[in-house]
C-alpha beads as a LAMMPS data file, in Angstrom:
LAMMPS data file: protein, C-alpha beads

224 atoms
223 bonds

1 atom types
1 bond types

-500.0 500.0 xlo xhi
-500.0 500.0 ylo yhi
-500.0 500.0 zlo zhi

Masses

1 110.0

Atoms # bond

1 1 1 0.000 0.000 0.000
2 1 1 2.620 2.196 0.027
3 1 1 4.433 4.687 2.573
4 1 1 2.446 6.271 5.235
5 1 1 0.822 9.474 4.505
6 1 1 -1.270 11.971 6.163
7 1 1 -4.547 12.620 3.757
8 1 1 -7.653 11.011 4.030
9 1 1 -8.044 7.727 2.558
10 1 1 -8.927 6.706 -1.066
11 1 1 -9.478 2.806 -2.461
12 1 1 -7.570 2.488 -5.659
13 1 1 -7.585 0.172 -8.469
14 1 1 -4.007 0.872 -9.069
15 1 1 -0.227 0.338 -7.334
16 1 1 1.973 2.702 -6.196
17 1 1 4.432 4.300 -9.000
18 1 1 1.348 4.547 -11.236
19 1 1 0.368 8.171 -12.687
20 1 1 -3.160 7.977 -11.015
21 1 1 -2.001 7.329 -7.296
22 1 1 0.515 9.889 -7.763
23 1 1 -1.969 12.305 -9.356
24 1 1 -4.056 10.960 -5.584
25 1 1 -1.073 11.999 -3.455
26 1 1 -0.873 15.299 -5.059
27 1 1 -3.844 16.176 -4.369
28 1 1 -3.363 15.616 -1.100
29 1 1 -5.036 12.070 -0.008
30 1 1 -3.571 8.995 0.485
31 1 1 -4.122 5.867 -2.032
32 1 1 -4.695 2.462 -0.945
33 1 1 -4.730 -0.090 -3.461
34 1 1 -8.076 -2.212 -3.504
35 1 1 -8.331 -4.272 -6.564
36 1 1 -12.027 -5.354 -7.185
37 1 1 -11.711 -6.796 -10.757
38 1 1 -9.077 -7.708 -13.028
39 1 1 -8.674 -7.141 -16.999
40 1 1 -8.677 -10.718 -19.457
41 1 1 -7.172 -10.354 -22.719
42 1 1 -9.373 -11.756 -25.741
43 1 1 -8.706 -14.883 -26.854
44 1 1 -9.212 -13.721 -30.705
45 1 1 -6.757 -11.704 -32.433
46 1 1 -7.646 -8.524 -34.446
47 1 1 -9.013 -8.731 -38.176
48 1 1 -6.157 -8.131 -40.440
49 1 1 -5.769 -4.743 -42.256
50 1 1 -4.465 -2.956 -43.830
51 1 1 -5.705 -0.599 -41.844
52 1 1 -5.156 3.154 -42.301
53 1 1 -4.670 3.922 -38.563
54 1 1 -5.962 2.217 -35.106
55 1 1 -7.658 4.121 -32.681
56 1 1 -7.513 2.824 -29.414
57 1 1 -9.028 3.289 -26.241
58 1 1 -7.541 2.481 -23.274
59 1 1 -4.209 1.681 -21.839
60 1 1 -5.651 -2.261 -21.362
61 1 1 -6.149 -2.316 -25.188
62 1 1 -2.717 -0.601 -26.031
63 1 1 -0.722 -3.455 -24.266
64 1 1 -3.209 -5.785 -26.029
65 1 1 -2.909 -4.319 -29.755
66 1 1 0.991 -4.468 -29.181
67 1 1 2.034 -7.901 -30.536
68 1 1 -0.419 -7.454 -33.329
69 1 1 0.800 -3.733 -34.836
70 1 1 1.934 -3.075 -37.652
71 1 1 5.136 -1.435 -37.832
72 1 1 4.593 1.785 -38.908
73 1 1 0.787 2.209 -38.102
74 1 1 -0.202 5.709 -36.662
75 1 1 -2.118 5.215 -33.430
76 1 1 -4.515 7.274 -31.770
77 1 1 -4.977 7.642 -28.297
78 1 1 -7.488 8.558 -25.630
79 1 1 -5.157 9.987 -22.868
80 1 1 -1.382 9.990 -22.123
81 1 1 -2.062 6.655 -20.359
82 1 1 -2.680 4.722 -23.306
83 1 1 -0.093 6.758 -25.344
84 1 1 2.318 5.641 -22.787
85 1 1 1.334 1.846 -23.156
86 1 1 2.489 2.356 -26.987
87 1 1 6.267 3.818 -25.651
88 1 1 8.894 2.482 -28.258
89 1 1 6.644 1.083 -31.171
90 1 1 7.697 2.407 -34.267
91 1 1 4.970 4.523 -35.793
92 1 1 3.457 7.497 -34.990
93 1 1 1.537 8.072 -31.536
94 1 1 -1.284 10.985 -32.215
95 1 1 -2.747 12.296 -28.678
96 1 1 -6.114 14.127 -29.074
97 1 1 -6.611 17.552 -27.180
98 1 1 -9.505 15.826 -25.299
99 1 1 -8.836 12.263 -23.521
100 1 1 -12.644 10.845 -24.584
101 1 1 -14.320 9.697 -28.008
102 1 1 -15.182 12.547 -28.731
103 1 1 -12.073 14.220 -28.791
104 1 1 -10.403 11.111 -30.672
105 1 1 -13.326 11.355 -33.157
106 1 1 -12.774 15.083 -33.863
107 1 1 -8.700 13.817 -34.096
108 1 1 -9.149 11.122 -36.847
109 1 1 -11.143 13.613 -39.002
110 1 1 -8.512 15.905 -38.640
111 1 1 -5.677 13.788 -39.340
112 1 1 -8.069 11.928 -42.304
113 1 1 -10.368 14.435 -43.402
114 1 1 -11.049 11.718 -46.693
115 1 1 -11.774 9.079 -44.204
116 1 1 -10.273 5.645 -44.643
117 1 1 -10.085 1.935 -42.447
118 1 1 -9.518 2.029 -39.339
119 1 1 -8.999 -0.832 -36.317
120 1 1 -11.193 0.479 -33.258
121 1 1 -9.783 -1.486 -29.710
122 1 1 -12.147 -1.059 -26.887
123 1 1 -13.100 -2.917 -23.641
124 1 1 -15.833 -5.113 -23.695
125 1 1 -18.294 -2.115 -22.297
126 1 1 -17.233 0.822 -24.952
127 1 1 -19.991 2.682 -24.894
128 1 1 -20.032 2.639 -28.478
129 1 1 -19.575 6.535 -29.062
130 1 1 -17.340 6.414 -32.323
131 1 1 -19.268 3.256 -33.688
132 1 1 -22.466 5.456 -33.630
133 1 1 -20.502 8.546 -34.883
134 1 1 -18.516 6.787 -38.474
135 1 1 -21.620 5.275 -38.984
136 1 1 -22.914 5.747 -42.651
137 1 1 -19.813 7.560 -43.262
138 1 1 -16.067 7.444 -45.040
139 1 1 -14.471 6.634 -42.273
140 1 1 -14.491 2.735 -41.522
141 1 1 -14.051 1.417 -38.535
142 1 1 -13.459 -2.334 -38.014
143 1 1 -14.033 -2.507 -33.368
144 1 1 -11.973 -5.573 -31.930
145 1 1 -12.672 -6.336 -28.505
146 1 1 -9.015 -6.227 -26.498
147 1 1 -9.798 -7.242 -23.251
148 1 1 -13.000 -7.328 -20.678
149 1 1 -12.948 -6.290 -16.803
150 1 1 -13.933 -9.406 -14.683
151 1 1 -15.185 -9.328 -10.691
152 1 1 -12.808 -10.776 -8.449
153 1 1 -14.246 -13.996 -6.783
154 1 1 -14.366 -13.770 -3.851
155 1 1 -14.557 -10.264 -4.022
156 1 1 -12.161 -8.758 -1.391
157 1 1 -12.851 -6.698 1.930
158 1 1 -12.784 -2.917 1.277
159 1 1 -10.089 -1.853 3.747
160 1 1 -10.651 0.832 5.783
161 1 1 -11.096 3.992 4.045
162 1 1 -12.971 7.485 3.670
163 1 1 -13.878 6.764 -0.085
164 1 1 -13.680 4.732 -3.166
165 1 1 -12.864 5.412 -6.777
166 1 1 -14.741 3.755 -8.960
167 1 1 -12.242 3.545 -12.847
168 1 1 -14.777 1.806 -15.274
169 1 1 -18.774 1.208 -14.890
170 1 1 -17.998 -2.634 -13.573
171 1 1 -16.099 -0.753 -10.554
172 1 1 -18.666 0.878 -9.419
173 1 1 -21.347 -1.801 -9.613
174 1 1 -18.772 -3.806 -7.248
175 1 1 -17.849 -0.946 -4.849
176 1 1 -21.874 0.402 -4.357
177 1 1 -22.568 -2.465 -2.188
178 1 1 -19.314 -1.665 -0.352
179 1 1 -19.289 2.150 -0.098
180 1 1 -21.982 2.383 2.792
181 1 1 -21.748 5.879 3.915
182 1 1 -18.214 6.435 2.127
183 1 1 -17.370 9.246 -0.502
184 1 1 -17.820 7.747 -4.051
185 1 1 -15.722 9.023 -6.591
186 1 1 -16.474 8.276 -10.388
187 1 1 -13.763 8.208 -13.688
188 1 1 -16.114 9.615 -16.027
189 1 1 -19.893 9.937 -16.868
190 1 1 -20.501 6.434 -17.280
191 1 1 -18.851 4.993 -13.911
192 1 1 -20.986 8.101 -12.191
193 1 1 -23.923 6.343 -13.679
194 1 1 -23.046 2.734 -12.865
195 1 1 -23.290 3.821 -9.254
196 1 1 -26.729 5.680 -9.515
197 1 1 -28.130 2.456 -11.249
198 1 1 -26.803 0.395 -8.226
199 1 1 -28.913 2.732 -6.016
200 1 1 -25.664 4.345 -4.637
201 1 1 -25.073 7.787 -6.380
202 1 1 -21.538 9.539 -6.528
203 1 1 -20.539 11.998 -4.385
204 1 1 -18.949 13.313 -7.731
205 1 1 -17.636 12.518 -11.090
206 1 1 -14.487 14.213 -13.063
207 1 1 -13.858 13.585 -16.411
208 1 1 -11.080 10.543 -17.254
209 1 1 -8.345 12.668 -16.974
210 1 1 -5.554 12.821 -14.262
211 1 1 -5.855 16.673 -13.793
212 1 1 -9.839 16.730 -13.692
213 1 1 -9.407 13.765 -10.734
214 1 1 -6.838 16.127 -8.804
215 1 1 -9.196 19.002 -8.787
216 1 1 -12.277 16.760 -7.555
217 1 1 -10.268 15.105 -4.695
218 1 1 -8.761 18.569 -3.738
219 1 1 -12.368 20.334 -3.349
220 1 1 -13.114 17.295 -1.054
221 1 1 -10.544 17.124 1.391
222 1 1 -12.378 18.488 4.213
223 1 1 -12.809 15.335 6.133
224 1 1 -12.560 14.791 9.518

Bonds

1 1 1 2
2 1 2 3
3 1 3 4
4 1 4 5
5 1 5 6
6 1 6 7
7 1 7 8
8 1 8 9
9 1 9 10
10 1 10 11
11 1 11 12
12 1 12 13
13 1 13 14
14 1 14 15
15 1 15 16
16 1 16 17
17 1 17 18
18 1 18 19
19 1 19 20
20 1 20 21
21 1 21 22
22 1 22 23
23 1 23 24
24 1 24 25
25 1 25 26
26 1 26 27
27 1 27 28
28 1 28 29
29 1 29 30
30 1 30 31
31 1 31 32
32 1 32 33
33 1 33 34
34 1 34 35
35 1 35 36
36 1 36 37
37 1 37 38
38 1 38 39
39 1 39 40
40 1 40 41
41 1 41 42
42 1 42 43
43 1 43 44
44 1 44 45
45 1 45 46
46 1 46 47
47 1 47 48
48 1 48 49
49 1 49 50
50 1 50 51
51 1 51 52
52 1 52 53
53 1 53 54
54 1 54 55
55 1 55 56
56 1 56 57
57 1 57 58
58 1 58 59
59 1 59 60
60 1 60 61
61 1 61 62
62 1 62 63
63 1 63 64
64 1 64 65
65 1 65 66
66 1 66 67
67 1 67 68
68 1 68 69
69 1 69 70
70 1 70 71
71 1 71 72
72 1 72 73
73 1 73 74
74 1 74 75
75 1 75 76
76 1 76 77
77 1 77 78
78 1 78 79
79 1 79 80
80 1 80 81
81 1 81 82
82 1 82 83
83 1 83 84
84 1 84 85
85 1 85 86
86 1 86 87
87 1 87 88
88 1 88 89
89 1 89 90
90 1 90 91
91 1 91 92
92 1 92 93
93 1 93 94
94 1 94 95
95 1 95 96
96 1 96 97
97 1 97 98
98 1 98 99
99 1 99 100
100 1 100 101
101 1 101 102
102 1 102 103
103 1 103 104
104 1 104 105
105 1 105 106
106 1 106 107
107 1 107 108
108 1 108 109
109 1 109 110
110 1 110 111
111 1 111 112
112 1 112 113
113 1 113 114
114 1 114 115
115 1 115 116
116 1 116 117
117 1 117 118
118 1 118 119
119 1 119 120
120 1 120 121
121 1 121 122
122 1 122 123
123 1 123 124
124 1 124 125
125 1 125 126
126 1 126 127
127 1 127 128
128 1 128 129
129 1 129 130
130 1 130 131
131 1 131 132
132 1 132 133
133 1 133 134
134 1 134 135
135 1 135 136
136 1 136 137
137 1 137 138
138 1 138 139
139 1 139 140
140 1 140 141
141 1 141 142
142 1 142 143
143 1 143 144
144 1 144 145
145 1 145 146
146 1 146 147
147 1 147 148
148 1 148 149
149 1 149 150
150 1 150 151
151 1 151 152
152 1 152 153
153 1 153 154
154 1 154 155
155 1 155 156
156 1 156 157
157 1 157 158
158 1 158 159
159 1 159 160
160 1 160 161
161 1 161 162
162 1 162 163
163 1 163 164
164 1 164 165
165 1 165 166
166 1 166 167
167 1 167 168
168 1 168 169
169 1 169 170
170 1 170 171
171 1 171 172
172 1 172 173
173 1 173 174
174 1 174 175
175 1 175 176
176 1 176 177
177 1 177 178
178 1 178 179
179 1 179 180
180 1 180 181
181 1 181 182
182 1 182 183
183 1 183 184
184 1 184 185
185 1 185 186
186 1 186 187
187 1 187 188
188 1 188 189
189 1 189 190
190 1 190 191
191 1 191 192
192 1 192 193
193 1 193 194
194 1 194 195
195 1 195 196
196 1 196 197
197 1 197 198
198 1 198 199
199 1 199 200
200 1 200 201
201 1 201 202
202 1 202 203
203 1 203 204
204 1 204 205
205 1 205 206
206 1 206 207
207 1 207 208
208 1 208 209
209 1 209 210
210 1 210 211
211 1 211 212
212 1 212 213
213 1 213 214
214 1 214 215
215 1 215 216
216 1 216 217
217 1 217 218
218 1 218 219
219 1 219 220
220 1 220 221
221 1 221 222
222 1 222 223
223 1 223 224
């Protein structure tokens, strides 16, 4: 769990030494790493190319897509996260101005205003924003499923904190029943909601991004 340190406490799906629990300590709590569910890889390999670019989605799908790129194939990313997960393939690594869909859909008609094929890798729960979006449209997209987020069984005791974190929607279904009368934090508009459909609503939500989480857990750091 890490050194001692004097903040209030936050459950963490991550170790110490990752960006996100030292984007936590920053902001002045103090991570402790509770690991609810665990990421499996998909059995199936992508559908071959050639492919004009992959967009991918997630850190969990970057170290996924790696055996299977093509040297050479522009990538883009949601987040430095997943841009990080690509460090030292050759091709070119293209980080949107926004860390969502949105901004990566926005990127890819930049970069390929004439559209073209493209290899989507998502999680098993994408919320399907850029399928919807190319839709009817020149740019292609061909979505392979990377990986999927699986409960821990038996799920583990919540150790004794002031709030949880909930990283993806299957997070917070797992940590509602757990939170009691704890601060619930939520990575993004669809964790947020994974929590109100489990009859526990978040405190708050931030968008996926290390600086938006900072600034939440900074304007709530006035517990006892």
């Amino acid at each position: 769990m890490g050194g001692v340190r004097s903040g209030p406490r936050l459950a963490l799906a991550r170790s110490e030494g990752h960006p996100l629990w030292k984007q936590v300590v920053q902001a002045g709590w103090t991570p402790v790493t509770y690991l609810c569910a665990t990421l499996t890889p998909s059995a199936e390999p992508p559908l071959e190319g050639p492919w004009d670019a992959a967009l991918v989605l997630s850190p969990a799908g970057a170290r996924a897509l790696r055996p299977h790129l093509p040297p050479g194939l522009p990538c883009l990313v949601t987040g430095p996260g997943t841009a990080r997960a690509l460090d030292g393939v050759p091709g070119q690594i293209i980080l949107p101005g926004e860390a969502r869909a949105e901004g990566l859909w926005a990127a890819l008609q930049a970069r390929f205003p004439s559209g073209g094929r493209f290899l989507l890798v998502r999680g098993e729960r994408s919320r399907g924003f850029l399928d919807a979006q190319a839709r009817d449209t020149p740019w292609k997209l061909s979505p392979w499923t990377s990986h999927r987020e699986v409960p821990l069984r038996p799920q583990p005791p919540l150790p004794k904190v002031e709030a949880v974190l909930a990283l993806s929607p299957l997070q917070a279904e797992l940590l509602a029943p757990l939170s009691g009368d704890l601060l619930r934090f939520a990575w993004g508009e669809r964790s947020a909601a994974a929590f109100a459909r489990a009859g526990c609503p978040a405190t708050a939500h931030c968008l996926p991004e290390p600086g938006a989480l900072e600034r939440l857990l900074r304007a709530y750091l006035t517990i006892d």
